[in-house]
C-alpha positions as CSV (number, residue, x, y, z in Angstrom):
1,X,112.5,99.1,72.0
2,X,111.0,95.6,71.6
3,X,107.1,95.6,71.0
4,X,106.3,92.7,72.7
5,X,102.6,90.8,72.8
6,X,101.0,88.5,74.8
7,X,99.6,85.4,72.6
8,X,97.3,82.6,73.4
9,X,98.9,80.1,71.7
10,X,97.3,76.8,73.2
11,X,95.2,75.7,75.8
12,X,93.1,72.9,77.6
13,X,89.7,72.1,79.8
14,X,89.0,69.9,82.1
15,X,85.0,70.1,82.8
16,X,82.2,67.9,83.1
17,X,82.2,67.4,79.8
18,X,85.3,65.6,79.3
19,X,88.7,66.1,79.1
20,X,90.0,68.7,76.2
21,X,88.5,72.1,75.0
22,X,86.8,70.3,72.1
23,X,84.9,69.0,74.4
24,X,83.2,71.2,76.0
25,X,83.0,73.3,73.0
26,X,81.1,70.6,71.1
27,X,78.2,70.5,74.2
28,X,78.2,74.1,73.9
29,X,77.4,74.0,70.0
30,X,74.7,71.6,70.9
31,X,73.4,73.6,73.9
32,X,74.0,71.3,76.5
33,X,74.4,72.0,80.4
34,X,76.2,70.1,82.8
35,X,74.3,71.8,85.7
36,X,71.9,68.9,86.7
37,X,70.7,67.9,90.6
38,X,73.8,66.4,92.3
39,X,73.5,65.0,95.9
40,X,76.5,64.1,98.5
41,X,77.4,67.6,98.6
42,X,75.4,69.3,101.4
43,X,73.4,68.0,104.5
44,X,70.4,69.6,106.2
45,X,70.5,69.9,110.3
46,X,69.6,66.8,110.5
47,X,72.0,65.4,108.4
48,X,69.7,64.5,105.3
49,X,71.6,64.6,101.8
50,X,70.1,67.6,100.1
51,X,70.3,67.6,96.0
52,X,72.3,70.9,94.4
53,X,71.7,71.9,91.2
54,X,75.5,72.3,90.4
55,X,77.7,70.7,87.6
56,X,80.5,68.1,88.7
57,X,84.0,66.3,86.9
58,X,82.2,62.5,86.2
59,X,84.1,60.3,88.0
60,X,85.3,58.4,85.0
61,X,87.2,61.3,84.1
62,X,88.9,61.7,87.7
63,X,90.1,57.7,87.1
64,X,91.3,58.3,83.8
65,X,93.2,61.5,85.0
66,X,94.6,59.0,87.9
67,X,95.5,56.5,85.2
68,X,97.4,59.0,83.9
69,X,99.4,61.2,86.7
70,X,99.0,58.7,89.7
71,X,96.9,58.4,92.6
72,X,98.8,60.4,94.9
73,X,97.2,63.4,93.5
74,X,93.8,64.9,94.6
75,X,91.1,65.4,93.0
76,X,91.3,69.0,92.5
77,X,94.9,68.4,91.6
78,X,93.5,66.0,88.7
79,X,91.9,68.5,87.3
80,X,94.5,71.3,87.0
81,X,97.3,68.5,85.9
82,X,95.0,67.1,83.0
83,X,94.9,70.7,81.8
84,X,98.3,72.0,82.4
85,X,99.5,68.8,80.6
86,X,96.8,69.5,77.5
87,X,98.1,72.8,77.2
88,X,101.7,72.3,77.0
89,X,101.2,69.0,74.8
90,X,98.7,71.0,73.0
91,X,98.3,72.7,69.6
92,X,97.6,76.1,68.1
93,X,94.0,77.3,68.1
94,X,93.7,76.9,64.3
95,X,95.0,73.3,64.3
96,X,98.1,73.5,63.3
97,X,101.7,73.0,64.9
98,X,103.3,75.2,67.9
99,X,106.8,76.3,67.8
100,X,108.8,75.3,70.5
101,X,109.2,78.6,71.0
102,X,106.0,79.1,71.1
103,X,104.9,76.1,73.5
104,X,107.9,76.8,75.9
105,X,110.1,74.1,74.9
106,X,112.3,75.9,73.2
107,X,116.1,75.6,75.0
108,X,116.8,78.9,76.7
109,X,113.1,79.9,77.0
110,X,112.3,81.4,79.8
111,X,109.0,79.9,81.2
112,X,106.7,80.3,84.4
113,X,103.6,79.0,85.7
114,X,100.4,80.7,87.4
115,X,97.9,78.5,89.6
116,X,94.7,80.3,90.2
117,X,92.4,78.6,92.9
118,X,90.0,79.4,95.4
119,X,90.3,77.2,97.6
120,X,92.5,74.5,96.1
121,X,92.6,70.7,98.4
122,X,89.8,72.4,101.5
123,X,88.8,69.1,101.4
124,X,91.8,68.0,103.3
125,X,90.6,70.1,106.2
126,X,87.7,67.9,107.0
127,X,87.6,66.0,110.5
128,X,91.1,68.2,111.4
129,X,90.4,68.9,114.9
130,X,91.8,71.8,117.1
131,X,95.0,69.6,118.1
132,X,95.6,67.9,114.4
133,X,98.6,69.3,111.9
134,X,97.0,70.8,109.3
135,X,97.7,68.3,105.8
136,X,100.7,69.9,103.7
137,X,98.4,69.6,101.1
138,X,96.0,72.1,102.6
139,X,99.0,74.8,102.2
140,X,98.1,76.2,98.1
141,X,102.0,77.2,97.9
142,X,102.4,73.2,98.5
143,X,100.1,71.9,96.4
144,X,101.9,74.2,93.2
145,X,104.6,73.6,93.9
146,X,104.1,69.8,93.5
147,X,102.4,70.3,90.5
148,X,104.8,73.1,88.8
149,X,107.6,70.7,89.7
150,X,106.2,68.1,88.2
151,X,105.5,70.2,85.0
152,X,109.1,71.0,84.7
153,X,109.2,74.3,86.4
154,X,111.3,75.8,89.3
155,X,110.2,77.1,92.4
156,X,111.3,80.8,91.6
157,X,109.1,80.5,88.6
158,X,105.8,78.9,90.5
159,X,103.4,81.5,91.3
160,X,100.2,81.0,93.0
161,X,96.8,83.6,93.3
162,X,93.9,83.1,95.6
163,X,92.0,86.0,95.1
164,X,88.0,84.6,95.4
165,X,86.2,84.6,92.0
166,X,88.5,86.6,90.1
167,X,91.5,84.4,90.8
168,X,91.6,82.8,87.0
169,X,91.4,86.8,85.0
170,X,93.2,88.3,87.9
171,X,95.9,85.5,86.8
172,X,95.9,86.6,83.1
173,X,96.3,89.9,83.5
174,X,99.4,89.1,85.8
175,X,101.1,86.6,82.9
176,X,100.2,89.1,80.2
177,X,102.1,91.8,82.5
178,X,105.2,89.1,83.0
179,X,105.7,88.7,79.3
180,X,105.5,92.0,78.3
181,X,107.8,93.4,80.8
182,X,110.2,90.5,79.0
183,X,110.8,89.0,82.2
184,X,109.6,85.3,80.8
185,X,109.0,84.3,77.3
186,X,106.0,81.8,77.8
187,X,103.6,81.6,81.1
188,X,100.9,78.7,81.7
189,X,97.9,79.8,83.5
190,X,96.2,77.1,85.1
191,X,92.8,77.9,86.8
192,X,91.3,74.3,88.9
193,X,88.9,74.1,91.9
194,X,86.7,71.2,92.9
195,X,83.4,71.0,94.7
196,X,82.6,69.6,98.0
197,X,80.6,70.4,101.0
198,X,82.6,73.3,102.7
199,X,82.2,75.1,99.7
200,X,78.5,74.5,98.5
201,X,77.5,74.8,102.1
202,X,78.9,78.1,102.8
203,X,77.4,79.4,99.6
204,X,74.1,78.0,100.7
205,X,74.5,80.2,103.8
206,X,74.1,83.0,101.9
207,X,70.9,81.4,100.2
208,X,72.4,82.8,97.3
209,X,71.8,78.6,94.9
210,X,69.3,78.4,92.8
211,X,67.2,74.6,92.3
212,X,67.2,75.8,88.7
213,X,69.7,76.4,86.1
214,X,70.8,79.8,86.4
215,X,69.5,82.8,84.7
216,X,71.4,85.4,84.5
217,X,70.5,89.1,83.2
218,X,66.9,87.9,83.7
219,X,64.0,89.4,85.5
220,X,63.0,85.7,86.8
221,X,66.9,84.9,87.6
222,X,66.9,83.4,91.4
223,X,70.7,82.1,92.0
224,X,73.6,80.9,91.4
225,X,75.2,77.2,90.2
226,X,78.3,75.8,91.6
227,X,80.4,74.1,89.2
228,X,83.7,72.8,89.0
229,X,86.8,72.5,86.4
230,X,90.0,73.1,85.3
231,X,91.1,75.1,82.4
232,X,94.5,76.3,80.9
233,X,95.9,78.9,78.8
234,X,99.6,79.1,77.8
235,X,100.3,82.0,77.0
236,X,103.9,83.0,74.4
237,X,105.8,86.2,73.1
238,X,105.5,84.2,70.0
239,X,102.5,83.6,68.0
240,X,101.6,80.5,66.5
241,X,98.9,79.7,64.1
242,X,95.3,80.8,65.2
243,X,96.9,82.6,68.2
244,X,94.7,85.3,70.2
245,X,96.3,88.2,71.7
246,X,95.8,88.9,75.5
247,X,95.5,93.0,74.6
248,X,95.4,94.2,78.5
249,X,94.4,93.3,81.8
250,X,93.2,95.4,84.9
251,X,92.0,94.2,88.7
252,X,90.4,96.6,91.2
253,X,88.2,96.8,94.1
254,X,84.8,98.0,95.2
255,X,85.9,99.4,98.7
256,X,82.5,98.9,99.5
257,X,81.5,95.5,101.3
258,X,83.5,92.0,101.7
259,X,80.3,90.0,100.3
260,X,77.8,92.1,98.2
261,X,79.2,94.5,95.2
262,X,79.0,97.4,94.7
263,X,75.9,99.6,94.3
264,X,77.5,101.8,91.4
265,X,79.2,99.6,89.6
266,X,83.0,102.0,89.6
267,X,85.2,100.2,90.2
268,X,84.7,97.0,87.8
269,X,84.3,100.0,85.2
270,X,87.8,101.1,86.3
271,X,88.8,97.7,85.7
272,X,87.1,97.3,81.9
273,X,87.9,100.7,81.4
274,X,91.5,100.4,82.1
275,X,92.0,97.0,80.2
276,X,90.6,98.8,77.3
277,X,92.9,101.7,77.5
278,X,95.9,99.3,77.3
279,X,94.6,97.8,74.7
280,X,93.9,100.5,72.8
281,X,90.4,100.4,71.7
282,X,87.2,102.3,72.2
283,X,83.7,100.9,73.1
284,X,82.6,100.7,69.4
285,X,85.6,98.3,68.8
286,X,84.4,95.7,71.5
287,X,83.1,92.2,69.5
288,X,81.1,91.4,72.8
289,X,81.4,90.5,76.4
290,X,81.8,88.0,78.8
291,X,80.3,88.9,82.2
292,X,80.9,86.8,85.5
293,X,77.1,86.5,85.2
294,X,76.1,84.7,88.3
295,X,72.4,85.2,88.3
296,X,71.9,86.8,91.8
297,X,70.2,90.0,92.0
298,X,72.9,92.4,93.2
299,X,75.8,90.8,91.0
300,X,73.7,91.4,87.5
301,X,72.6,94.8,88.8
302,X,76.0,96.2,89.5
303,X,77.3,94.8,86.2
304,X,75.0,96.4,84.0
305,X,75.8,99.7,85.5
306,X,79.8,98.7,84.6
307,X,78.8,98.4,81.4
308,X,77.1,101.4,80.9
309,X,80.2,103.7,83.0
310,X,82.3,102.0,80.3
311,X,79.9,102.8,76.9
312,X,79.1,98.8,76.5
313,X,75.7,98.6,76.7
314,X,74.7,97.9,73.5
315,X,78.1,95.5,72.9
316,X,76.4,92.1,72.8
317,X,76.6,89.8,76.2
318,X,76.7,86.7,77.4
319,X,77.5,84.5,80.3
320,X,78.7,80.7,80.8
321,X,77.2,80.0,84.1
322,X,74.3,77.9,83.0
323,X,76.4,76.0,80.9
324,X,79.0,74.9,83.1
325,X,78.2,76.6,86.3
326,X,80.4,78.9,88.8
327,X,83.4,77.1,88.9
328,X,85.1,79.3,91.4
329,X,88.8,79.8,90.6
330,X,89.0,78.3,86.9
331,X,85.8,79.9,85.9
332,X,88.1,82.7,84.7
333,X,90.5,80.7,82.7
334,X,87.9,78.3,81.2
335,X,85.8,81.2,80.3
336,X,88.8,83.3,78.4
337,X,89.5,80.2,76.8
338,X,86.0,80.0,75.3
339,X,86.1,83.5,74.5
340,X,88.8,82.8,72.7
341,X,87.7,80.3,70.2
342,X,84.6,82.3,70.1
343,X,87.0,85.2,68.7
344,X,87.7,82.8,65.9
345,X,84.8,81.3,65.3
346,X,82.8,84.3,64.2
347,X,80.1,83.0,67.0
348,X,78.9,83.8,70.5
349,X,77.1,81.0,72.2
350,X,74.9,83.1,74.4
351,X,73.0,82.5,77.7
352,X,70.6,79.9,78.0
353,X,67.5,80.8,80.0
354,X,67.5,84.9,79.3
355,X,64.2,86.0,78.5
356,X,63.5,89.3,79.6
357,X,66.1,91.8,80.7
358,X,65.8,92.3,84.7
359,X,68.8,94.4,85.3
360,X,68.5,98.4,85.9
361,X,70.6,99.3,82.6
362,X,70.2,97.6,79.5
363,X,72.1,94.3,79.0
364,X,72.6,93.2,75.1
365,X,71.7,89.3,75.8
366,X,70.1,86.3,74.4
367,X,69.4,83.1,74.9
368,X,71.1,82.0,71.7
369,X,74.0,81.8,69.7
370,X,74.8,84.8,67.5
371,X,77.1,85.4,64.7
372,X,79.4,88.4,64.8
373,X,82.2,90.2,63.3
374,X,84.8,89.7,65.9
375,X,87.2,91.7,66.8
376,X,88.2,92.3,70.1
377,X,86.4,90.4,73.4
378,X,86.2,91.9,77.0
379,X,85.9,89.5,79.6
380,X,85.2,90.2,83.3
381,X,84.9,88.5,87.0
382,X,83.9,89.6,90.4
383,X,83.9,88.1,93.8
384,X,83.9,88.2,97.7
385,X,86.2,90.9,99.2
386,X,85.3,93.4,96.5
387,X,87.3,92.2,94.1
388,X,87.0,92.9,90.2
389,X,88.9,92.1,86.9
390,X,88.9,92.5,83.3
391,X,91.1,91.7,80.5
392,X,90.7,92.3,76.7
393,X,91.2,89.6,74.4
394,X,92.2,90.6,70.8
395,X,92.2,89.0,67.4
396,X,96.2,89.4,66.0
397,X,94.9,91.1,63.3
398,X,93.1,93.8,65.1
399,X,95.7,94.3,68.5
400,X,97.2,97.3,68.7
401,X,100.0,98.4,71.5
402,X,99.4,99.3,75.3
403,X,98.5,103.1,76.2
404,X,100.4,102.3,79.3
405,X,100.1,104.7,82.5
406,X,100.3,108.4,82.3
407,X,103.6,108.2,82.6
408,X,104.2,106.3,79.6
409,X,106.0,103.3,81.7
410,X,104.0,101.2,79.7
411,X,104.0,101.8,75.9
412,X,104.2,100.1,72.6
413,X,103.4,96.7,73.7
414,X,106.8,97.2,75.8
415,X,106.1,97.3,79.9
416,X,108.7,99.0,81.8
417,X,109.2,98.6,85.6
418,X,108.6,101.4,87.7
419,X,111.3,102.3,90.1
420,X,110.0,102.0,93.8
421,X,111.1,103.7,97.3
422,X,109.9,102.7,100.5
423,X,107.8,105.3,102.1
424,X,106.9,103.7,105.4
425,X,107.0,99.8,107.2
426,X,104.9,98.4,109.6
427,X,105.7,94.8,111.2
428,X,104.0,93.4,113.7
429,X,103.8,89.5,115.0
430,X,104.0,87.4,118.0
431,X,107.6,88.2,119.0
432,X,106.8,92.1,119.2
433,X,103.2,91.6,120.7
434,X,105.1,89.4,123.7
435,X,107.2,92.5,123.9
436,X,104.3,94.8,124.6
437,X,103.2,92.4,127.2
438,X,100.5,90.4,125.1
439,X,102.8,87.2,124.9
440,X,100.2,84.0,123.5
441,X,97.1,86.8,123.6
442,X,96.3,88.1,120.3
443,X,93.1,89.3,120.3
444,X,94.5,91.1,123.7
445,X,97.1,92.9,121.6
446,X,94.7,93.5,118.6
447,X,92.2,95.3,120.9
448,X,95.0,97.6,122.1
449,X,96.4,98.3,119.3
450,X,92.8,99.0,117.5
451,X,92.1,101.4,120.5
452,X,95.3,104.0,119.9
453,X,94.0,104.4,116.6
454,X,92.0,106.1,118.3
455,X,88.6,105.0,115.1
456,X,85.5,104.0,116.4
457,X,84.1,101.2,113.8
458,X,82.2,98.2,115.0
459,X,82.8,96.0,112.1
460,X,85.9,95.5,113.1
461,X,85.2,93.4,116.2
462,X,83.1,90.8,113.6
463,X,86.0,90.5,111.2
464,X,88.2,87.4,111.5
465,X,91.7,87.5,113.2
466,X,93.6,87.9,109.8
467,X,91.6,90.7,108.8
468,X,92.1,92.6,112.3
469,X,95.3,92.6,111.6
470,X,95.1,94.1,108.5
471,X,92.8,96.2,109.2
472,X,95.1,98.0,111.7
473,X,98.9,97.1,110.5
474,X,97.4,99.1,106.9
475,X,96.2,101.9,109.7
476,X,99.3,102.6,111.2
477,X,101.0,102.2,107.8
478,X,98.7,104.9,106.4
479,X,97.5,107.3,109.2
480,X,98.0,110.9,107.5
481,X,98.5,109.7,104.4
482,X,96.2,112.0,101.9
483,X,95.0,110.0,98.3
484,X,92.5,109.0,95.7
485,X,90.6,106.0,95.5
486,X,92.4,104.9,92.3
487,X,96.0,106.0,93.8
488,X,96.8,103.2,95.7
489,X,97.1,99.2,94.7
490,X,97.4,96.4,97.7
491,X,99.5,93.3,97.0
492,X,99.7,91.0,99.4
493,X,100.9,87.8,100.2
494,X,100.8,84.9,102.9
495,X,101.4,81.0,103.5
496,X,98.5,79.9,105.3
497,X,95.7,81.4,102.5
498,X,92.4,81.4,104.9
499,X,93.2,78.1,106.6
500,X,92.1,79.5,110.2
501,X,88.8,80.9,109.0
502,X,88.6,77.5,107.2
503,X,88.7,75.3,110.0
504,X,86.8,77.6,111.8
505,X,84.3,76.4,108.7
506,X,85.0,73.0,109.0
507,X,84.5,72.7,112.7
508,X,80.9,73.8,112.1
509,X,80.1,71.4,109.5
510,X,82.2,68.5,111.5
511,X,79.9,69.4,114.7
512,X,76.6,69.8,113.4
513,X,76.1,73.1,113.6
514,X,76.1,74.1,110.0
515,X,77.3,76.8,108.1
516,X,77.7,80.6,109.6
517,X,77.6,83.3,106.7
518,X,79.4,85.0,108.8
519,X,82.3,82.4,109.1
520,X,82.8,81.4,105.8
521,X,82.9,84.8,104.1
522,X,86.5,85.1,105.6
523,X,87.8,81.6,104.1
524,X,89.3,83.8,100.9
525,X,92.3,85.5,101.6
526,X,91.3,88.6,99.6
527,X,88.9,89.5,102.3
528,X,91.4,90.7,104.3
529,X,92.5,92.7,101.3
530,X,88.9,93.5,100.8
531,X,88.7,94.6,104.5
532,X,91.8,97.2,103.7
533,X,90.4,98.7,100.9
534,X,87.4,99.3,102.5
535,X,88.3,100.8,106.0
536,X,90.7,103.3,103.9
537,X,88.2,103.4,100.5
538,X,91.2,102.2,98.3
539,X,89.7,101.0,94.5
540,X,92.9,100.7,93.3
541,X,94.3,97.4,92.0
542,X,94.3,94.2,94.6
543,X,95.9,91.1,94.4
544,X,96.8,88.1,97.1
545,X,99.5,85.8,96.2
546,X,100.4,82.8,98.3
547,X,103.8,81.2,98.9
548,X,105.8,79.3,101.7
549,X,107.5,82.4,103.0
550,X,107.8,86.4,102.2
551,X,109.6,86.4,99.3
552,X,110.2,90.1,98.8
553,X,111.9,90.3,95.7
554,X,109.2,88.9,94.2
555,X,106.6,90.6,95.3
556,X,108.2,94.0,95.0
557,X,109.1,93.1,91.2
558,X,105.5,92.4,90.3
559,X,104.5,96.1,92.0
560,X,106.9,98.0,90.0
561,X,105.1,96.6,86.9
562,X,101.8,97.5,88.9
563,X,102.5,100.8,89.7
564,X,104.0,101.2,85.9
565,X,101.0,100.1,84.4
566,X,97.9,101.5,86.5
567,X,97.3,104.8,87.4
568,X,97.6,104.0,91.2
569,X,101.4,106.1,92.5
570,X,101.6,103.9,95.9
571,X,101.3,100.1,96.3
572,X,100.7,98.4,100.0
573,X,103.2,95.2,99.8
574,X,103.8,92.9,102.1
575,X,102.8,89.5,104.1
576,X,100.0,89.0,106.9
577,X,99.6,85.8,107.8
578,X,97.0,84.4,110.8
579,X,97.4,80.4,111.9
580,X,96.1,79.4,115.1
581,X,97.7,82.0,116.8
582,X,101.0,82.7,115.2
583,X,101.1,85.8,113.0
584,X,103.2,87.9,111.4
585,X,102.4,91.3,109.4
586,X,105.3,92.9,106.9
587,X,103.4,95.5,105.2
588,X,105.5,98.8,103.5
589,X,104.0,101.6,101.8
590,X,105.9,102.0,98.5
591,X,105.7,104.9,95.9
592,X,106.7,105.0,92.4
593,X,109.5,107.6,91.7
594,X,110.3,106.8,87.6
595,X,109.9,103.8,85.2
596,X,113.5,102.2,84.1
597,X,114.3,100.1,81.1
């Protein structure tokens, strides 16, 4: 059987600091941040600019990025180009030469591409009325697959996940999966998302900025900065000099609430503990760890107790965010790829500001940089809906194989698809609901359809239209259904992302109102995925993928090596789409039956 690794064999940022990973690694050996005050990017009621402490691309890097790829592109788009293109153009960590093998250019090598974002060209969205088209640009699946054309790949191999904060390690763990189950040879993640005001206004609703650099892990720690970036990591079969290997990677969900984490802290250990089991390693053979870090109280809190669950909490720990701030859907990729020369370095940067540890269970930090004797890195991210990930980053002289599943469908650094079966399929969309009688009245139908479940939960009249209808297509798809937390994953996919809930968002800025909290939680796609785990307390892996239309194949391909991998035994796959009142819901309970070669 071919023992197959993951390797990070090059990769690229795009930050504040300038354009290329040495970049930003030489204002992290001096201790610089980019956070500074930044106005333009928030209004009071009265439509005063108010300053954000956040960190932002200098616009002389967004011209010399046009210079280079054409102004048709956005800014966000920019970004993620300048580091796709670093990446592939790139060399090995240590300096020298890639293989074409190795970078992908290799003739008969089979390649793909991963765009993680959270919210990707929103700023398209502004002044779009009730009557107006929505941009194509808007669309994610559109504005990848401009960009993975224009990198050289096909559609069929353009991927794209917006799953909130976790988008970026959620994507790793995805092309570690890819290239193990030898199904490509060489992925490109490419994490990218951009500032403006429907973002930092919608965090300010949750008065969750701080007007300081962040602090996280300490007892004086009052918020979170916004940043934003691009980073990417291309990732090969086949090492190359200097090349770090991608040991495992694990997503799951707290089942607990769509904008605050968890209280215990479970299920991000599942995810770390699970990453370490593929892997192969044991607590006292982690180097140190990344956190997501944010500096608000509940996010610290519920980390340190993941770390504890998982036997870390001595393993030295460290966050980016006051170095570069939050930067949404590339924070994961930027951060891995800092991890990773970190690994070879011998040297942990740290996190500026910690003083004095203010989290319930002990967190290993400091303020400063510390030498260490690396071997293996875990790095972690959380977000809205739930959501966590972790993946395990390895030096190639310390990696071992993946324990794979109990049922051995993943083992010896060789990932074997799990055969599936359908169990049961729901649909539901506009054509049946006019057959029921509740033609061009959704929220009609949905209210009926909620009612013969015959649950009485109030939440469900706040949630947004997309997540009603997931909350009861999952219902129907799982009434009687008897399983543990851990025994189901949800992957699910859709064309429209958030984009009513967004403009929903937008209208309120566009009008005066200001932001609603309670709007602009559900502009992230994996709330409604969030919203499913929690009405049926699933903590299983979760993943949203968007694309132009339900391609099944796909989607049913990447479960099998879900299902092989994790310990969940049933999957939720399908589409559930919500767009100014067209929708369509495709959801099918699958189990796994047996792994296949």
């Amino acid at each position: 059987m071919e023992n197959r690794k993951a390797y990070i064999v090059s990769d690229c940022i795009v930050s504040p600091f300038g354009i290329g990973t040495d970049e930003t690694v030489a204002a992290l050996d001096a201790g610089r941040s980019a956070v500074t005050p930044r106005g333009g990017l928030m209004k009071d009621l009265e439509g005063n600019d108010v300053p954000v402490m956040c960190s932002l691309v200098p616009q002389e890097v967004c011209d010399a990025l046009s210079d280079i790829f054409g102004p048709q592109w956005t800014r966000a788009e920019l970004f993620a180009l300048g580091a796709a293109r670093g990446a592939l153009d790139g060399v090995a960590l240590d300096g020298g030469a890639m293989d074409d093998r190795a970078s992908g250019m290799a003739e008969g090598v089979r390649m793909a591409v991963i765009f993680s974002t959270t919210k990707g060209n929103i700023s398209l969205v502004e002044g779009v009325g009730e009557d107006c088209a929505v941009p194509a640009g808007a669309f994610l699946w559109d504005s990848s697959r401009r960009m993975g054309n224009f990198l050289g790949y096909a559609d069929k191999d353009i991927y794209t996940i917006s799953n909130a904060c976790i988008s970026g390690v959620t994507a790793l763990a995805m092309a570690r999966r890819l290239i193990l189950s030898g199904k490509y040879d060489s992925v490109l993640v490419v994490g990218f998302d951009a500032l403006n005001e429907f973002i930092v206004s919608g965090f300010a609703s949750f008065k969750s900025l701080s007007g300081e650099i962040c602090r996280p892990y300490d007892a004086s720690r009052c918020g979170l900065n916004l940043g934003e970036a691009a980073a990417a990591i291309l990732l090969s079969e086949r090492p190359s000099g200097g090349a770090v290997v991608l040991a495992g990677g694990s997503v799951s969900d707290d089942a607990n609430h769509i904008s605050g984490p968890s209280r215990t802290g479970d299920a991000l250990f599942f995810a770390i503990r699970d990453a370490m089991s593929q892997a192969g390693i044991a607590p006292g053979d982690v180097s140190f760890a990344d956190l997501h870090g944010t500096a608000t109280v509940y996010n610290d809190e519920m980390e340190s107790k993941a770390l504890a669950l998982a036997g870390l909490s001595d393993v030295p720990v460290q966050s980016f965010k006051p170095y570069i701030g939050h930067t949404l859907g590339a924070s994961g990729v930027i951060e891995a790829v800092l991890c990773a020369r970190e690994l070879r370095r011998g040297l942990m940067w740290g996190t500026p500001g910690f003083s004095c540890c203010g989290t319930p269970f002990p967190v290993n930090a400091c303020a400063g940089p510390r030498c260490l004797e690396m071997r293996h890195c875990v790095k972690t991210a959380s977000g809205f809906g739930g959501c966590n990930a972790a993946v395990v980053m390895s030096l190639p002289e310390s990696a071992g194989g993946s324990a794979g599943n109990q049922d051995g469908c993943a083992a010896g650094g060789h990932l074997k698809a799990a055969s599936l079966e359908t169990v049961r399929r729901v649909k539901m969309d506009n054509e049946t609901a006019a057959e029921e009688g509740f033609k061009d009245d959704f929220p009609a139908y949905i209210r009926e359809k909620y009612r013969s479940l015959g649950v009485q939960d109030l939440k469900f009249f706040k949630m947004d239209d997309m997540a009603r209808l997931g909350y009861v297509a999952s219902s129907i798809l799982l009434q009687g259904l008897e399983y543990g937390p851990e025994d189901i994953a949800v992957l699910l996919s859709n064309s429209s992302a958030s984009l009513d809930s967004d403009l929903r968002h937008q209208a309120n800025l566009d009008s005066g109102k200001g932001a609603s909290p309670a709007v602009f939680v559900y502009t992230l796609p994996n709330v409604t995925s969030g919203e499913i785990s929690i009405r049926h307390k699933i903590k299983g892996e979760n993943t949203f993928f968007i694309s132009e239309g339900y391609d099944r194949e796909k989607m049913m391909e990447y479960a099998s090596l879900v299902l092989a991998e994790s310990k969940a035994g049933y999957a939720i796959v399908g589409w559930i789409d919500y767009l100014r009142g067209n929708f369509s819901a495709d959801l099918e309970l699958v189990r796994e039956t047996s792994c296949h070669p």
